[in-house]
N, C-alpha and C positions, 0 to 999 in steps of 0.2 A: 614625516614621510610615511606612506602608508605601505605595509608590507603585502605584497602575495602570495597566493598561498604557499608555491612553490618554493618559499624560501623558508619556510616551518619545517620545526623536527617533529619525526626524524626525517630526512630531507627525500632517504631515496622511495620515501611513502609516498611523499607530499606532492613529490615531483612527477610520480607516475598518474594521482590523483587528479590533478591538474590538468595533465595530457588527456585522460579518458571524458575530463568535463567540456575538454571543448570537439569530443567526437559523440553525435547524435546518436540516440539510443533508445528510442521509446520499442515498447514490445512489440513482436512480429516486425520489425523494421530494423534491426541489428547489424546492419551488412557492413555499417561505418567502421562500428567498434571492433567490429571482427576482423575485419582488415587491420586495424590498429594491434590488434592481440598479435595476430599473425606474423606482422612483419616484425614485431617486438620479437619474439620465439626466435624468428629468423635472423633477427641479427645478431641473437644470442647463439645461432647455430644451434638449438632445440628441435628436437622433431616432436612433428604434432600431428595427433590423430582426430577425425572428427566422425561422428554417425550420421545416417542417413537424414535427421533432422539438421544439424549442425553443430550441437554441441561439441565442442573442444575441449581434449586434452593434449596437456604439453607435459615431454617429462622433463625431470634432469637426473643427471647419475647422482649415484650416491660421491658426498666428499670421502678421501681417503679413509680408512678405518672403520668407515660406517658400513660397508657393501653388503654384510651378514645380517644390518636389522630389517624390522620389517617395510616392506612401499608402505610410505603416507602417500594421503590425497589430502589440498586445499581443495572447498568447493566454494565459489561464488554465481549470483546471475549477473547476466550483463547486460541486460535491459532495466529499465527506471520507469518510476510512475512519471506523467506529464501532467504534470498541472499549475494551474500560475490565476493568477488574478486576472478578473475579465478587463480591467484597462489597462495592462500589461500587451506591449505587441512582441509575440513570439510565436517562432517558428522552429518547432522541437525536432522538425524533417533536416534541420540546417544548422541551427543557431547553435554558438556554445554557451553551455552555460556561464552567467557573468556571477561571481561570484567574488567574496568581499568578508572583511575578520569583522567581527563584532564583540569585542569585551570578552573574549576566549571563547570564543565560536567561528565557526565558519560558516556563512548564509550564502545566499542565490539569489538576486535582486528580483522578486516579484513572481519566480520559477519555483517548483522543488530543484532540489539542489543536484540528489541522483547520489548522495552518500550512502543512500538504501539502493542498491549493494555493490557502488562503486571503490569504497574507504576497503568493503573485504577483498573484491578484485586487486586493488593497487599494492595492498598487502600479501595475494597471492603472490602476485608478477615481483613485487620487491622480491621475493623468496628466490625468483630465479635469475633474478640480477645480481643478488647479493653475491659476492666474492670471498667473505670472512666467514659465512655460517658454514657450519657442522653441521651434514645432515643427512640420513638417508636417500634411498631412490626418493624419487617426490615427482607428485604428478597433480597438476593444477585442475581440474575442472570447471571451464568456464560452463553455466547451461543457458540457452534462451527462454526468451519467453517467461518468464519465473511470474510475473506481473499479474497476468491476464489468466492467470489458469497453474500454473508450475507445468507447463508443456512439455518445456525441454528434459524436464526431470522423467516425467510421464513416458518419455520417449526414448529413455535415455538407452546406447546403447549395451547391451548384456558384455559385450568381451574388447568395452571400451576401458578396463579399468583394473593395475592388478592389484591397489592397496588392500592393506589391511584395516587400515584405521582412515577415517577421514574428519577433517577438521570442520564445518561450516564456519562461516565469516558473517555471517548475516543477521545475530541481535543486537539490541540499544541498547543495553546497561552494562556498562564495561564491570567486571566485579562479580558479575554474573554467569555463570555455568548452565546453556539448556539442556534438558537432558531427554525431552521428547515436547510434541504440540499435538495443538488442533488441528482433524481434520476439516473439510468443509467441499459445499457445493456450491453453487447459481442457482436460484430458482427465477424464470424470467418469464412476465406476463406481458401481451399484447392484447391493443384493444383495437378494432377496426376505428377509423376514423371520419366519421361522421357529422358533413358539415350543411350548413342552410347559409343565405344570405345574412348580412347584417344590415340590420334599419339602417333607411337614412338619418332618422335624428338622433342615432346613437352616436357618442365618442367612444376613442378608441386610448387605452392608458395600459402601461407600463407597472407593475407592483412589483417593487424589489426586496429582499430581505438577504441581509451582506453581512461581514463584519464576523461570522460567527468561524471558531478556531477549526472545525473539521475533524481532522484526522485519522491514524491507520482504524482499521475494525477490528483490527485482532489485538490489538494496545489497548487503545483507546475506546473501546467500547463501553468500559464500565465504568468509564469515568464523569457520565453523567451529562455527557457534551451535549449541545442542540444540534438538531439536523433540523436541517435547513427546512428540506420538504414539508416534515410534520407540522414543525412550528409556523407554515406559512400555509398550509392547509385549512389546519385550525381557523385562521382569521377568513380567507375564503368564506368558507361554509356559513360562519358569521355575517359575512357580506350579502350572501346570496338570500339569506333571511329577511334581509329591509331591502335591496336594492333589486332591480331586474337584470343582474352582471350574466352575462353571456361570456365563457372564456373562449380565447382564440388557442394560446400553445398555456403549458406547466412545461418549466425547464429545471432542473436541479442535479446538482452531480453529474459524475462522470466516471470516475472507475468503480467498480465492485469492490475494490478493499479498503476506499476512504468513506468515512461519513462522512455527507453531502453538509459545504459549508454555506454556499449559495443556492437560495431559488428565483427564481421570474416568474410571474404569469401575464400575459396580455391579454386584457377584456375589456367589454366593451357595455356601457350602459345607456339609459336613455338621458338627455344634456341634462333636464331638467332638477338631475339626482345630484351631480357633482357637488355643490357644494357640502352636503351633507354625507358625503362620500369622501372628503378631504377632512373633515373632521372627526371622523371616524376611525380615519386613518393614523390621526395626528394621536389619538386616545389609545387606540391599538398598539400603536409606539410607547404609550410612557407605561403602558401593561407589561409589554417585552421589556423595557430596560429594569423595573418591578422587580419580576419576574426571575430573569436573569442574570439580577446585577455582579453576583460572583462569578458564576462560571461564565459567561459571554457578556463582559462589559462593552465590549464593541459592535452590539448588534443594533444594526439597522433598519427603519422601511421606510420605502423609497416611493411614493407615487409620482409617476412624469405622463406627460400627452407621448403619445407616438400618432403617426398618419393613420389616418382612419381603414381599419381590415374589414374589408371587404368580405369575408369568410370565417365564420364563425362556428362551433362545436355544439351540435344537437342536443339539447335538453339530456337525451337521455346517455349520451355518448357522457357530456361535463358530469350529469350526476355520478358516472359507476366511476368515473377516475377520480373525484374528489373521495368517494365514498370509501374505494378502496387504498387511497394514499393514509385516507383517516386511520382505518382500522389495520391495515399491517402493523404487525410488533416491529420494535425496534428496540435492539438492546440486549443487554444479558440477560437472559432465560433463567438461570440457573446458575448456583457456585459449586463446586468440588468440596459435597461435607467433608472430608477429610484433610482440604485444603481450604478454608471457607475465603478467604482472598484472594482464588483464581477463580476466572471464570469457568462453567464447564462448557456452557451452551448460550450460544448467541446467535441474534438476528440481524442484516444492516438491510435498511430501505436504502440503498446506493443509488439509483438513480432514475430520476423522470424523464424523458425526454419524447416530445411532438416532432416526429417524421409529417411525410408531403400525406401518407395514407393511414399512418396507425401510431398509437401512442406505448411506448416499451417502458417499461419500470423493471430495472436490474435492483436484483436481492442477495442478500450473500448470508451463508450460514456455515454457522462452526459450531465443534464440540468435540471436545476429549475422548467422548463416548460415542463409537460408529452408531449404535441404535438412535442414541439421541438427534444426532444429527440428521437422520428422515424423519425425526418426532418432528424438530421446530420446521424443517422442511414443508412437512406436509399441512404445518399450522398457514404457514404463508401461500398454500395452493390453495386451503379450502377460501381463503381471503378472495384468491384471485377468481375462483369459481364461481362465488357466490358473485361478483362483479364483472361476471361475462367474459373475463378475458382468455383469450387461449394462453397453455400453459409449453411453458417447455426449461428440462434442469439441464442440466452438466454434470457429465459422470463425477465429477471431485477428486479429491485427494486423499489419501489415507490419514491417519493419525501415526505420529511417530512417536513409538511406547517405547520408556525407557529398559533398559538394559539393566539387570541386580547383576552384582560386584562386577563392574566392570573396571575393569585394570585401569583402561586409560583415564575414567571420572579420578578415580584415585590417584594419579598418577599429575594428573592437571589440578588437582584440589595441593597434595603438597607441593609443587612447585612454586603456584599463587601466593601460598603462606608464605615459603621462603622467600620470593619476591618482594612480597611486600606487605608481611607481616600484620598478616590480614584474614581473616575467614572469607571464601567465595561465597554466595548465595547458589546453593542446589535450586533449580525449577524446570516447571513446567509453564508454555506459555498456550497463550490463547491462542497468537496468530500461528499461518500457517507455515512449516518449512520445508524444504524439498527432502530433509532428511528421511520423512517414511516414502517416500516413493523411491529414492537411490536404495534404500534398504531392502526392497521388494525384490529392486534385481542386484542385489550383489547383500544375502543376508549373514555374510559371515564379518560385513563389516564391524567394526565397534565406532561409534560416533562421538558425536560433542561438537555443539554450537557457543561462538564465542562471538563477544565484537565490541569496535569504539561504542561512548554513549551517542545517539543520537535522539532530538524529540522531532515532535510533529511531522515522522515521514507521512509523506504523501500527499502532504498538503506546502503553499509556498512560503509557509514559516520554517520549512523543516531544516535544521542545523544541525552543527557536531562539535563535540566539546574536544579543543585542539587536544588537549591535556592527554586525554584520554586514548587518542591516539597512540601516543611516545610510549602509556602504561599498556597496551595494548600490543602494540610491536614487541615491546622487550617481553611479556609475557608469551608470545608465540612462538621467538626466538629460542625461549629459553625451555621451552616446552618440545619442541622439532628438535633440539639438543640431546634430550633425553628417550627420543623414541628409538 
């Protein structure tokens, strides 16, 4: 008989986890879950405070004997990436997520799962459910929007918060102590979109390329994965050399913090080409799988007929979007001499997509190093410049630099060991956390980012190791014990 999750320990995790996955949450769309927070507080008899954006906090008193130490804060977001495989039917405005055990994992059938940074929420809220913990005042921070931008952080309010310490909930390697990130921005180019008739004796086809893993850009960056775009550009450009291929749309990706796993493009040739355009294709495939075969054993392409479009993309419009899909960087820039196995500086080509009038390509940059980060920046505008497009960024995020001798790192390094007899891992990551924006407006905080393992967020492989849960609770318990 198959178990759900709700019935895993530790239960009263598992069980709040479960409830928040079947309430919809995608960014700037929150209103579900926050009702859901809301009335949870309220039925605990919590009072909760929220800012002019939304973000929420809830307190609770301290348990007896505790009253004299310092306010903690949990902080989690409570929006999720949405993403799911294209013959997947889902509705992320409604649907809850379906979710299911896998050999001591927990998966999302075909969806992300929303354990990026649902697993830290359900762990906050356990905190104020729980009956038997010892604890100081304590005050949860739910923030929105975290996804799309860290908004709710950005926004967050000044005299919403009187800890002194706050916990983050939101990294994958359980075992692991963060103790600052990358900061990062948007760089976004558009291209007018310019179209002419298509012949009548042209067809009209389908080019897929699928199968490939994706994942987060601030994780997964350096680990050498294909994006989709690049690798399906490439063969384009190829194509366009023997054949007369006219494209109609480029689709690929869709958030800024995943590398794009899928691309499409629809184009269109004159009939007489096809067959040597179906072989060419079938050649280009045993190149990718070549090519590929370790890191993306599952990659695809895909030639199918679609109905003949009618409208097609102007010589000069196709050449600057192929030319500058080619030439954008993608990937780690740069390691941290001092650390030569973290990134310092990174690129993501995140996303292509054909609107009714113009073509948008989203870019995401990060780096440890605030200068750094309008270096690769400004690499990826002159890209866009030199290929016509108009340019426009996003203020970003700071970098969140760690703290020397900070009491709490110490303080959470020997508890772990007593627990479980074990050294933590000190780091620095790539991706980005809300920590240096809370730290902006409240800098007397002392920080520390912790969390279950999870892989492949952001894309619909992404899961969580049950395990690490249970070691993950008792580690936070026992840490909130001692503050």
């Amino acid at each position: 008989m198959s178990t759900t999750i709700d019935k895993l320990e530790p239960k009263i995790v598992w069980e709040i986890f479960h409830e928040i996955t079947k309430h919809p949450r995608p960014s700037k769309k929150e209103e579900k879950i926050v009702k859901y927070i809301k009335d949870f507080a309220n039925n605990l008899s919590l009072p909760i405070k929220k800012d002019k954006l939304g973000n929420l906090v809830i307190t609770k008193a301290a348990t007896k004997g505790f009253e004299d130490k310092p306010t903690f804060c949990i902080q989690a977001h409570v929006d999720m990436v949405t993403e799911k495989n294209r013959d997947v039917e889902f509705d992320f405005d409604n649907d809850a997520i379906q979710t299911y055990i896998d050999n001591g994992w927990v998966k999302a059938k075909g969806t992300t799962l929303g354990a990026d940074n649902g697993l830290g929420l359900a762990m906050g809220m356990a905190v104020l459910a729980s009956n038997d913990l010892e604890h100081p005042r304590f005050e949860l921070l739910c923030t929105l929007d975290e996804e799309t931008g860290l908004t709710g952080a950005a926004e967050l309010g000044t005299d919403l918060l009187k800890s002194e310490i706050l916990i983050n909930l939101d990294t994958e390697d359980f075992g692991h102590f963060t103790i600052g990130c990358a900061g990062g921005l948007n760089t976004l180019g558009t291209l007018d979109l310019v179209l002419e008739d298509t012949p009548k004796q042209y067809r009209s086809y389908e080019l897929s390329l699928k199968g490939l893993l994706g994942g987060h850009s601030g994780i997964e960056i350096d680990d050498e994965r294909g994006n989709a775009a690049k690798i399906l550009v490439r063969f384009v450009l190829q194509l366009k050399e023997r054949f007369n291929i006219r494209l109609h749309s480029f689709e690929s990706g869709d958030k800024h913090n995943a590398i794009p796993r899928e691309a499409y493009i629809t184009f269109s040739l004159p009939k007489d080409q096809i067959l040597k355009l179906e072989a060419m294709v079938s050649s280009y495939q045993s190149i990718l799988k070549n090519e590929w075969s370790f890191k993306e054993p599952n990659i695809e392409l895909t030639l199918q007929n679609v109905e003949f479009l009618e409208k097609m993309m102007s010589v000069g419009t196709q050449d600057d979007l192929l030319n500058v899909i080619n030439a954008l960087p993608h990937g780690a820039q740069r390691y941290t001499p001092e650390l030569p196995s973290l990134v310092q500086t990174s690129t993501n080509l995140a996303s292509v997509k054909t609107n009714k009038n113009k073509i948008e390509i989203i870019t995401s940059q990060r780096s440890i190093v605030e200068s750094e980060k309008f270096w690769i920046a400004g690499i990826v505008n002159s890209v866009f410049e030199l290929g016509g497009f108009n340019i426009s960024r996003t203020s970003g995020y700071p970098a969140w630099e760690p703290k020397k001798n900070s009491e709490l790192v110490d303080k959470a390094v020997r508890i772990y060991k007593e627990t479980f007899n074990d050294e933590p891992v000190i780091e620095l990551i790539h991706a980005g956390l809300e920590c240096g924006l809370i730290g902006e407006k409240y800098p007397r905080m002392e920080m520390l980012s912790f969390g279950p393992t999870l892989k492949d967020v952001h894309t619909p492989s992404e899961k969580i190791e049950i395990d690490s849960v249970d070691k993950c609770w008792l580690l936070l318990k026992n840490i909130i014990k001692e503050l």
